[in-house]
RODREN-808521 format. One record per residue (C-alpha): residue number from 0; x negated, y negated, z negated. Coordinates in nm, 4 decimals. Example, Ala and Ser with C-alpha at 12.3 -4.5 7.8 and 13.67 -1.06 7.14 Angstrom:
2
kollo pos: 0, c1: -1.2300, c2: 0.4500, c3: -0.7800 .
kollo pos: 1, c1: -1.3670, c2: 0.1060, c3: -0.7140 .
This chain:
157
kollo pos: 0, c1: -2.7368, c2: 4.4171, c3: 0.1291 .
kollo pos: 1, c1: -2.4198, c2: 4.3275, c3: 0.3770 .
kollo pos: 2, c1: -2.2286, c2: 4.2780, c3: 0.0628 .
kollo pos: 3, c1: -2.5028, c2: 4.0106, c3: -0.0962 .
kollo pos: 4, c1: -2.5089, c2: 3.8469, c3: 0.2736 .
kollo pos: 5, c1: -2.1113, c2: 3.8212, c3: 0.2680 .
kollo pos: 6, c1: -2.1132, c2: 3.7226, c3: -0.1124 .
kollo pos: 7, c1: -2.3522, c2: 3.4181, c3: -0.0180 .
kollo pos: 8, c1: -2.1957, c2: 3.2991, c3: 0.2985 .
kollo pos: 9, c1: -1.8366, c2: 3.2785, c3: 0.1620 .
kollo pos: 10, c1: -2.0299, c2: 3.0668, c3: -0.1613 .
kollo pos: 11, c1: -2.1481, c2: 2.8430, c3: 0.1299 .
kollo pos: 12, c1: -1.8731, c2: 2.8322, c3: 0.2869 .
kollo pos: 13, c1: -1.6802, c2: 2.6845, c3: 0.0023 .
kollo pos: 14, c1: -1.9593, c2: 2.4663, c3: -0.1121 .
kollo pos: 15, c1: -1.9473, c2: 2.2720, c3: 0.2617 .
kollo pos: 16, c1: -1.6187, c2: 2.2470, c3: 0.2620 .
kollo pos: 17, c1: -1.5719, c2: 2.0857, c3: -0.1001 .
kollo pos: 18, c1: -1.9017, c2: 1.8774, c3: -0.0211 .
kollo pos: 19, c1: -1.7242, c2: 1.7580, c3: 0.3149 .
kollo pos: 20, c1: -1.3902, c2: 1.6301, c3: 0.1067 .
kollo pos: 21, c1: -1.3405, c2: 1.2733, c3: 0.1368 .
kollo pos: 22, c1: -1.4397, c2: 1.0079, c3: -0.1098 .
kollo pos: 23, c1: -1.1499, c2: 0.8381, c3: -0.0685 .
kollo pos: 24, c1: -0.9651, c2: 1.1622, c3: -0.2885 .
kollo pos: 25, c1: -1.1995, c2: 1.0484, c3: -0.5746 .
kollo pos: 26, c1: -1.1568, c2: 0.7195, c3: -0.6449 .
kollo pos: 27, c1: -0.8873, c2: 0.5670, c3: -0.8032 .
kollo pos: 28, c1: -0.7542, c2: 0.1961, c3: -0.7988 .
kollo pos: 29, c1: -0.8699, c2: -0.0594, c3: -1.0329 .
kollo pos: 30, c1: -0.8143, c2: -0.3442, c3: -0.9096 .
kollo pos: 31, c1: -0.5360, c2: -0.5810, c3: -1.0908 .
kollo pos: 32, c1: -0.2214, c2: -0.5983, c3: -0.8169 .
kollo pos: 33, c1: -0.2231, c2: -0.9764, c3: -0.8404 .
kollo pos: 34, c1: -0.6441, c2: -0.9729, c3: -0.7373 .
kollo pos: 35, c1: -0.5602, c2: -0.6900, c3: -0.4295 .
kollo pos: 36, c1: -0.2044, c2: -0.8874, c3: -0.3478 .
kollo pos: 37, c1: -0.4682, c2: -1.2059, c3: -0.3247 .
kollo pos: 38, c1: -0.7449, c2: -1.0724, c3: -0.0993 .
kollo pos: 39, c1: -0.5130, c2: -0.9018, c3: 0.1073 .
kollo pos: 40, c1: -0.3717, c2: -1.2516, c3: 0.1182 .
kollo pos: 41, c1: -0.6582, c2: -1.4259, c3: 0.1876 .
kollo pos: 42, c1: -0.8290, c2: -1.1920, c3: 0.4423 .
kollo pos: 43, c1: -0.5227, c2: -1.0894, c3: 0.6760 .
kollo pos: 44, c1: -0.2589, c2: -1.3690, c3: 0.6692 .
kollo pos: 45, c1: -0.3303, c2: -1.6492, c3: 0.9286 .
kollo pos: 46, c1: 0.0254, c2: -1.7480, c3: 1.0202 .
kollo pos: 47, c1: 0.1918, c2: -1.8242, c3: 0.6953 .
kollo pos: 48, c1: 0.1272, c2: -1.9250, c3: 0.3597 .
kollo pos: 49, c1: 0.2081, c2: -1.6931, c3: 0.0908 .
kollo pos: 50, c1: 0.3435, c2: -1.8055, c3: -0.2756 .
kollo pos: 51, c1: 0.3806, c2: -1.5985, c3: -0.5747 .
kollo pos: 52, c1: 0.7339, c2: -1.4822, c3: -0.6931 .
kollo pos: 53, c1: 0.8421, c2: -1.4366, c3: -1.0991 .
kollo pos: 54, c1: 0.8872, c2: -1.0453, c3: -1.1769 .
kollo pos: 55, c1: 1.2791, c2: -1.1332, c3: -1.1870 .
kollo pos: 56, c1: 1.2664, c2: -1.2516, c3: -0.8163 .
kollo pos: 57, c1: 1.0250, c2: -0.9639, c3: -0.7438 .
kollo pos: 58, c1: 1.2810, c2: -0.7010, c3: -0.9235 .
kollo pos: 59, c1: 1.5790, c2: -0.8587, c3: -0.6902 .
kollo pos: 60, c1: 1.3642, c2: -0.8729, c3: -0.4561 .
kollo pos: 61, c1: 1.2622, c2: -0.4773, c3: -0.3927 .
kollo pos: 62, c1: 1.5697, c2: -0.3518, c3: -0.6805 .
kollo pos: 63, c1: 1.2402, c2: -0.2129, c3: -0.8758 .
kollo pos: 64, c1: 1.3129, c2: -0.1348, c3: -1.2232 .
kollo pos: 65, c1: 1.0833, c2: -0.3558, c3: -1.3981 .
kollo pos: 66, c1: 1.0833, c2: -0.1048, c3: -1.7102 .
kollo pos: 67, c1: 0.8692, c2: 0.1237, c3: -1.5199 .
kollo pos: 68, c1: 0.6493, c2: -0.1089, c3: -1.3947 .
kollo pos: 69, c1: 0.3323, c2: -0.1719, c3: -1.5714 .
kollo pos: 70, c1: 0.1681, c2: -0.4469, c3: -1.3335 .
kollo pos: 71, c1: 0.2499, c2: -0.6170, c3: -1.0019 .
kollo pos: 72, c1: 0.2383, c2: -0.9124, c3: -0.7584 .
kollo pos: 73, c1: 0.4472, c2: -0.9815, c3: -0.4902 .
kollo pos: 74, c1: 0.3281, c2: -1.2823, c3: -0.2536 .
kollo pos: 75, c1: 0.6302, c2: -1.3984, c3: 0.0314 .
kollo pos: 76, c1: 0.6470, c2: -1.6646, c3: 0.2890 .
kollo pos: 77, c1: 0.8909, c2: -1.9284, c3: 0.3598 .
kollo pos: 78, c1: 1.0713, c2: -1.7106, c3: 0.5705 .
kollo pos: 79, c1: 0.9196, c2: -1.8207, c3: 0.9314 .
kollo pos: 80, c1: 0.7290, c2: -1.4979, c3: 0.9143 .
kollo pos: 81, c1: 0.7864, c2: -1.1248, c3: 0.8089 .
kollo pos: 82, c1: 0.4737, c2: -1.1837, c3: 0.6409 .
kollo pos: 83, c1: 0.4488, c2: -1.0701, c3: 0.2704 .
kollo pos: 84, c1: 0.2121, c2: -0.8263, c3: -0.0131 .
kollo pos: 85, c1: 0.3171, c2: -0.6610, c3: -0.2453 .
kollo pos: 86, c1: 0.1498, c2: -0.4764, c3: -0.5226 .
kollo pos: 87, c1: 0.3036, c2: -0.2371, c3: -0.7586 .
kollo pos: 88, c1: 0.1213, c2: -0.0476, c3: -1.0756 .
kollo pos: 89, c1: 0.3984, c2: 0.1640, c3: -1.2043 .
kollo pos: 90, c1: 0.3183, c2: 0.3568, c3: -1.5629 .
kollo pos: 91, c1: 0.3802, c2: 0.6836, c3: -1.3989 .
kollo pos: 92, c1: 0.3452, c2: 0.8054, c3: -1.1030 .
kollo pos: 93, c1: 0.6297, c2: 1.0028, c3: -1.1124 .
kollo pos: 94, c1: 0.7802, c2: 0.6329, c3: -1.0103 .
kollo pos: 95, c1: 0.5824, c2: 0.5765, c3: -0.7127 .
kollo pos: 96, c1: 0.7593, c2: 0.7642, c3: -0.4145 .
kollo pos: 97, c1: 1.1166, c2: 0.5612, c3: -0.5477 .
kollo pos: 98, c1: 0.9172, c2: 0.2409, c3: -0.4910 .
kollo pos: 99, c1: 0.7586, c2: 0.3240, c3: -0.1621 .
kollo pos: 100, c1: 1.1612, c2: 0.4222, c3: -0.0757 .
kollo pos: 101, c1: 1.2226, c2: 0.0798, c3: -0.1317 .
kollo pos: 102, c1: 1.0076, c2: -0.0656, c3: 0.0159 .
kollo pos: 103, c1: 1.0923, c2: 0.1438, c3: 0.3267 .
kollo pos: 104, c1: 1.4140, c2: -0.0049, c3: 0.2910 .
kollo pos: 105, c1: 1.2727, c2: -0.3474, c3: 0.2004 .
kollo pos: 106, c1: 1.1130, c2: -0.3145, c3: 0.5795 .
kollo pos: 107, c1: 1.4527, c2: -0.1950, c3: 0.7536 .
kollo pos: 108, c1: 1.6581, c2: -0.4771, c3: 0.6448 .
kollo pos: 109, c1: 1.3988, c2: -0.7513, c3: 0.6854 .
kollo pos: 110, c1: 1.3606, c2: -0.6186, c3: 1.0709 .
kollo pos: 111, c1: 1.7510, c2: -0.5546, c3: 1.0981 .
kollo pos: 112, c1: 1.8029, c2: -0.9710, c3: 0.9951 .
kollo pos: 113, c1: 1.4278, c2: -1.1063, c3: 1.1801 .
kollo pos: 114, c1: 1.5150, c2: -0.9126, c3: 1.5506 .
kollo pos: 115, c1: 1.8953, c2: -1.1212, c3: 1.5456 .
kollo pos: 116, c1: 1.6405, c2: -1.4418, c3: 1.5707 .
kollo pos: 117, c1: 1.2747, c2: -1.3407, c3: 1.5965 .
kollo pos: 118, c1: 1.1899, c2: -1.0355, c3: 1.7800 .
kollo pos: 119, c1: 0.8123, c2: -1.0799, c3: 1.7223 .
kollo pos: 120, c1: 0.8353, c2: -1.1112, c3: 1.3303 .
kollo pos: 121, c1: 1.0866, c2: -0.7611, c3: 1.3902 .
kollo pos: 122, c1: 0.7823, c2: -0.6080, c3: 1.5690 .
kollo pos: 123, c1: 0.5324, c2: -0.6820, c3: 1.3139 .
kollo pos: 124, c1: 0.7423, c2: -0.5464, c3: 1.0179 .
kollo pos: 125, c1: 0.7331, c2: -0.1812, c3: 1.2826 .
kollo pos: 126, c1: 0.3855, c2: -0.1315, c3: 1.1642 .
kollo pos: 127, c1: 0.3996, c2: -0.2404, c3: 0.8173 .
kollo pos: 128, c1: 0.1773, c2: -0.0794, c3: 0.5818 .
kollo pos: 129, c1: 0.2932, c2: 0.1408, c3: 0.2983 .
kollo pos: 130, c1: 0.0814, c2: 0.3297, c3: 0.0985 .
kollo pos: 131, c1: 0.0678, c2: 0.4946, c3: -0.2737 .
kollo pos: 132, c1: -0.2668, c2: 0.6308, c3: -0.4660 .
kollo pos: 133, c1: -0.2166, c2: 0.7027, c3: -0.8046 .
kollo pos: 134, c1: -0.0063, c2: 0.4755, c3: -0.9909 .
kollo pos: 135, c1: -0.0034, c2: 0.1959, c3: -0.6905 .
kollo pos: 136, c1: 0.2484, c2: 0.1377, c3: -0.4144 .
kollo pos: 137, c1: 0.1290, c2: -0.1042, c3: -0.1926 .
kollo pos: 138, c1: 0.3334, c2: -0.2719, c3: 0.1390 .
kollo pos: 139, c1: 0.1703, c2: -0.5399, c3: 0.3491 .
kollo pos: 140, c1: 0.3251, c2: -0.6747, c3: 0.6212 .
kollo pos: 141, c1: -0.0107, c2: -0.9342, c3: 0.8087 .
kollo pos: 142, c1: -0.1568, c2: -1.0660, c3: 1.0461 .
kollo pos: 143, c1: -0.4600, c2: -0.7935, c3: 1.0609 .
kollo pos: 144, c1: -0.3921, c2: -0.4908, c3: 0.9991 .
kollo pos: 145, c1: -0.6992, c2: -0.2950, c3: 1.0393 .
kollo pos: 146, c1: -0.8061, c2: -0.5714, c3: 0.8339 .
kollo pos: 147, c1: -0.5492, c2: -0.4713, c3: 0.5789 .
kollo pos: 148, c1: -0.6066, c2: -0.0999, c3: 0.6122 .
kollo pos: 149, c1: -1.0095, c2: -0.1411, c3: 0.5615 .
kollo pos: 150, c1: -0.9613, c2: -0.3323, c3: 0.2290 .
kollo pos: 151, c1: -0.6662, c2: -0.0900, c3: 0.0892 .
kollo pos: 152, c1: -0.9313, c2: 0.2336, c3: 0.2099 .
kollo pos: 153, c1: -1.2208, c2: 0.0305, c3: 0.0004 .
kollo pos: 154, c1: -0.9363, c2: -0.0186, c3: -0.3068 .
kollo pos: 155, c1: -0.8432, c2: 0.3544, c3: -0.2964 .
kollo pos: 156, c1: -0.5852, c2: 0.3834, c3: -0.0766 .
């Protein structure tokens, strides 16, 4: 009887904790980069328009290999703000972690050249975001961040 008591409280046990995973781990991005680049866009950047770039600027841009890249949209400023989005679908995701490394050092050298004349643009690229799920790298550097991070959770970040 102990043993059937054990057997069913380790089964519950498990159960809870797989019920108690988060949703987040089950969904998966859909969302074209250049529709995610442009909500992000339009829901956290107050300070700066953003524009478009070509996939040849966006390749000099980040030094992404565009042959392992199967979608993306980058959106910049004019250069008054750090402000910019970036959205990266890469056909594997074996590709993902070198373009989050790049974008890491995207973030250094942007706040290495904004603190020499803008210490408050320098600051804001500190808490850029960064984030991969799946096949997506995403950085966002905005206005709102919480703002930012609640649409990216919602995507499937």
């Amino acid at each position: 009887m102990k043993r059937h008591i054990s057997f069913l409280l380790i089964a519950m046990l498990l159960l809870s904790t797989t019920a108690c995973k988060s949703s987040k781990e089950n969904k998966e991005v859909t969302e074209m980069p250049a529709a995610l680049a442009e909500k992000l866009a339009a829901e956290t950047i107050t300070t700066d328009p953003l524009n478009s770039i070509a996939p040849e600027i966006l390749a000099s841009t980040y030094f992404v290999d565009m042959e392992q890249i199967e979608d993306s949209s980058a959106l910049l400023g004019n250069g008054a703000t750090s402000c910019e989005i970036t959205v990266i679908k890469c056909k594997e995701n074996t590709y993902t972690s070198e373009v989050k490394k790049l974008f890491e050092t995207r973030v250094k050298n942007q706040a290495d050249l904004y603190i020499t004349y803008n210490a408050a643009e320098a600051k804001r690229l500190d808490s850029a975001i960064i984030k991969i799920s799946g096949n997506y790298v995403v950085l966002c550097v905005c206005d709102d961040n919480s703002k930012a991070e609640s649409i990216l959770t919602e995507a499937g970040f």
